[in-house]
N, C-alpha and C positions, 0 to 999 in steps of 0.2 A: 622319613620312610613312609610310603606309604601304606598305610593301613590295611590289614588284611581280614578275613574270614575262613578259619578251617572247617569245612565240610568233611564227614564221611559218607561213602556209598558202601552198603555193605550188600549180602543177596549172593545164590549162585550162580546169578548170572552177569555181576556188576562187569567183569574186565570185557567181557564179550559185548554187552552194552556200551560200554567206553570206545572199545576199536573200532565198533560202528560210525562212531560220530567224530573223535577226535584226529589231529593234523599227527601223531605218533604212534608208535607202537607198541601198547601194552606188553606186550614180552619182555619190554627193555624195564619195566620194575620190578625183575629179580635182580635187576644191578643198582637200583637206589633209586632218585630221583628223579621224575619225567618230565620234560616242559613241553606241554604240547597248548593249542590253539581248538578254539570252535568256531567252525564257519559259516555263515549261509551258504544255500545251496549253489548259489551264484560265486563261492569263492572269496566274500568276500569276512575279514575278522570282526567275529563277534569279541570276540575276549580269548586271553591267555593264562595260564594254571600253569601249577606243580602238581604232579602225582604221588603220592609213595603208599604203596603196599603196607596194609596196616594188620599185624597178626599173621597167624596159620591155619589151615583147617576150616574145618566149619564155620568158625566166628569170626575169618578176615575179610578183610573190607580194604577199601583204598581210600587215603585221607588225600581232597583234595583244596588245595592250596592259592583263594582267586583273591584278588581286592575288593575290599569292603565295599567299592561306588560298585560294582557291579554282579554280587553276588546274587543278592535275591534276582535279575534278569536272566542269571543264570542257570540256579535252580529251578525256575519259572518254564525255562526250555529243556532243562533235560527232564524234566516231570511230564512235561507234552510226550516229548520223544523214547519216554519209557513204555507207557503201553503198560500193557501185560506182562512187563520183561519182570523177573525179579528180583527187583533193586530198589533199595528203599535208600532214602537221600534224607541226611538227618544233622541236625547242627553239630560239632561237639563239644568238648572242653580246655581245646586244644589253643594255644598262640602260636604266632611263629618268634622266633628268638633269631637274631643275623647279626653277621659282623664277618670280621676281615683276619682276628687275631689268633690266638690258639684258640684248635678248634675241640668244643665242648663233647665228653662222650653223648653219644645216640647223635652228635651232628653228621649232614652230609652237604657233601660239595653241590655248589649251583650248579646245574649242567651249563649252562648257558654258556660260561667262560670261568677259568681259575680264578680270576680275579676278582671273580664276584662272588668270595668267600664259600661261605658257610652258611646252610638254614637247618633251626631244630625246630622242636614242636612238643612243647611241654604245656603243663597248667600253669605257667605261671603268667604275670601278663607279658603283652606283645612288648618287646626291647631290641635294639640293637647296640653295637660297642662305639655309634659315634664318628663310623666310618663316612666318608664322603662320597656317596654314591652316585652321584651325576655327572662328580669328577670321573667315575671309571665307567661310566655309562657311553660319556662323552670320548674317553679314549679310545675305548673301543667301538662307537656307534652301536650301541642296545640302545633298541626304544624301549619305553618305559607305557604299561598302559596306561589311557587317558590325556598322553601328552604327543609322543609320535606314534603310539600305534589307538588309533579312530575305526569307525565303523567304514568310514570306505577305502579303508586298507587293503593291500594285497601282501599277504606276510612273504612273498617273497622277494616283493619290492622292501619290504621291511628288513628283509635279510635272516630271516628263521632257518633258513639251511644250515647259517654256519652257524648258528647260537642252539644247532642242535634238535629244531622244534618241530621238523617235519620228517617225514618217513616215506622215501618214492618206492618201497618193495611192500608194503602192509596191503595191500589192495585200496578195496572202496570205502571211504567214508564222507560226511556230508562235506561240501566243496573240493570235492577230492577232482574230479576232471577239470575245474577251471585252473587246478592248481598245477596236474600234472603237465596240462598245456601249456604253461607258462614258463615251466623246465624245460621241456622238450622241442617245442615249436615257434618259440620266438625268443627273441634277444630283448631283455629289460632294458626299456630306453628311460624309465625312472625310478627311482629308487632312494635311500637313506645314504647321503655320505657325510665325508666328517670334512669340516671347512673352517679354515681359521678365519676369525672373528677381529675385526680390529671395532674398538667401541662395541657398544651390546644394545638390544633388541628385543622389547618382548615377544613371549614365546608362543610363537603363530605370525610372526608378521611376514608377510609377501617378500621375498629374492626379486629383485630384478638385473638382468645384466645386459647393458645397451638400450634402456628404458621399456624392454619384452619384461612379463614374470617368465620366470623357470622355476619357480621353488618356493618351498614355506623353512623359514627357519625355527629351527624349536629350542631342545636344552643347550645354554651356553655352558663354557667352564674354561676356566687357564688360559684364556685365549684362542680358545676351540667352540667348535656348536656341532648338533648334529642339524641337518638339512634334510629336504627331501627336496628332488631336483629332476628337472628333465636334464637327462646326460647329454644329450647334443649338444644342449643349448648353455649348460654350465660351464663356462670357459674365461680365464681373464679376471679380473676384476668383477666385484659383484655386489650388491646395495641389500643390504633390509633396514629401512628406517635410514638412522642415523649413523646403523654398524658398514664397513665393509667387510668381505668376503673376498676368498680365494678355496679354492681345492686345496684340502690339505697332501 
């Protein structure tokens, strides 16, 4: 599992700070869990998070939930993009606890998909129950940061729609017009899909099909992988390395 970091934002003006900048919409954390994205202004992902509303009143804050490789770049750019706002951004004491099995009180579900259980957030250290997570990663095509989702990503080629992660009625937030163009005014001709694997490939090596590239292939599992591909050009039989491919 990868490693995590729980941050709290706390301040009277932390959620109103957040919908400025982030790929969701804060109003959706009076029902649990948020997954949203930060983008450059150009569109493209910086990194991915969990939200959750933390307390009531006066002394609530929102605890947010990023990977340990990219945390402090994180805090780094929402401290710039705070200003004057009043929002103070602070470590906590918190882990994250995940797994698949019966689910612990204070747990909530992953928005992302059912299948990707459960996350708590306790003092104890960071755990999970052992689950096989790139096996359902790979079933469902979720990238995973640092591996299919990189800085020159476009989360909708990524597929953040259906995993929940973006919001087209919230208004403006940073990358928000490259993104909204990308729903509205063109057809994705590349994107993440799931391709069965025959033999395996480390993870980043070049698709080729009819000696063209079309693709990078990333997590393998059971005889699947996820890819990233130009759709034209994906068709047939297909190479990385020493694996073959097909469209699942």
């Amino acid at each position: 599992m990868t490693a995590r970091r729980i941050l709290r934002l706390s301040g009277p003006e932390t959620e109103g700070f957040l919908q400025g900048l982030i790929t969701n919409d804060t109003a959706r954390l009076s029902d649990g869990l948020v997954y949203a994205a930060l983008l450059t202004p150009q569109g493209k992902f910086i990194t991915d998070f969990f939200l959750l509303r933390d307390g009531e009143g006066p002394e609530a804050g929102v605890l947010l939930d990023v990977a340990e490789a990219q945390a402090d770049d994180l805090v780094r750019r929402l401290t710039l993009y705070k200003l004057r706002a009043k929002v103070t951004i602070s470590p906590s004491d918190l882990h994250l606890q995940r797994g698949t099995g019966p689910v612990p009180e204070g747990a909530l579900g992953d928005p992302r998909h059912p299948d990707l259980g459960w996350r708590a957030y306790t003092p104890a250290p960071e755990a999970d129950d052992g689950t096989d997570w790139d096996a359902i990663r790979v079933a469902h095509c979720i990238p995973e940061t640092g591996v299919e989702l990189t800085p020159d990503s476009y989360i909708l080629e990524a597929g953040f729609e259906s995993l929940h992660g973006v919001d087209f009625r919230k208004g403006c937030y940073v990358g928000q017009e490259v993104t909204a163009r990308m729903k509205h005014k063109t057809e994705l001709r590349k994107g993440l899909r799931r391709v069965r694997v025959e033999g395996s490939a480390p993870v980043g090596t070049q698709i080729l099909s009819a000696g063209k590239p079309v693709g990078t292939l990333f997590t393998q599992s059971g005889g699947y992988g996820i890819a990233y591909l130009r759709v034209e050009r994906a068709s047939g039989e297909m190479e990385a390395g020493a694996a073959r491919l097909s469209l699942a």
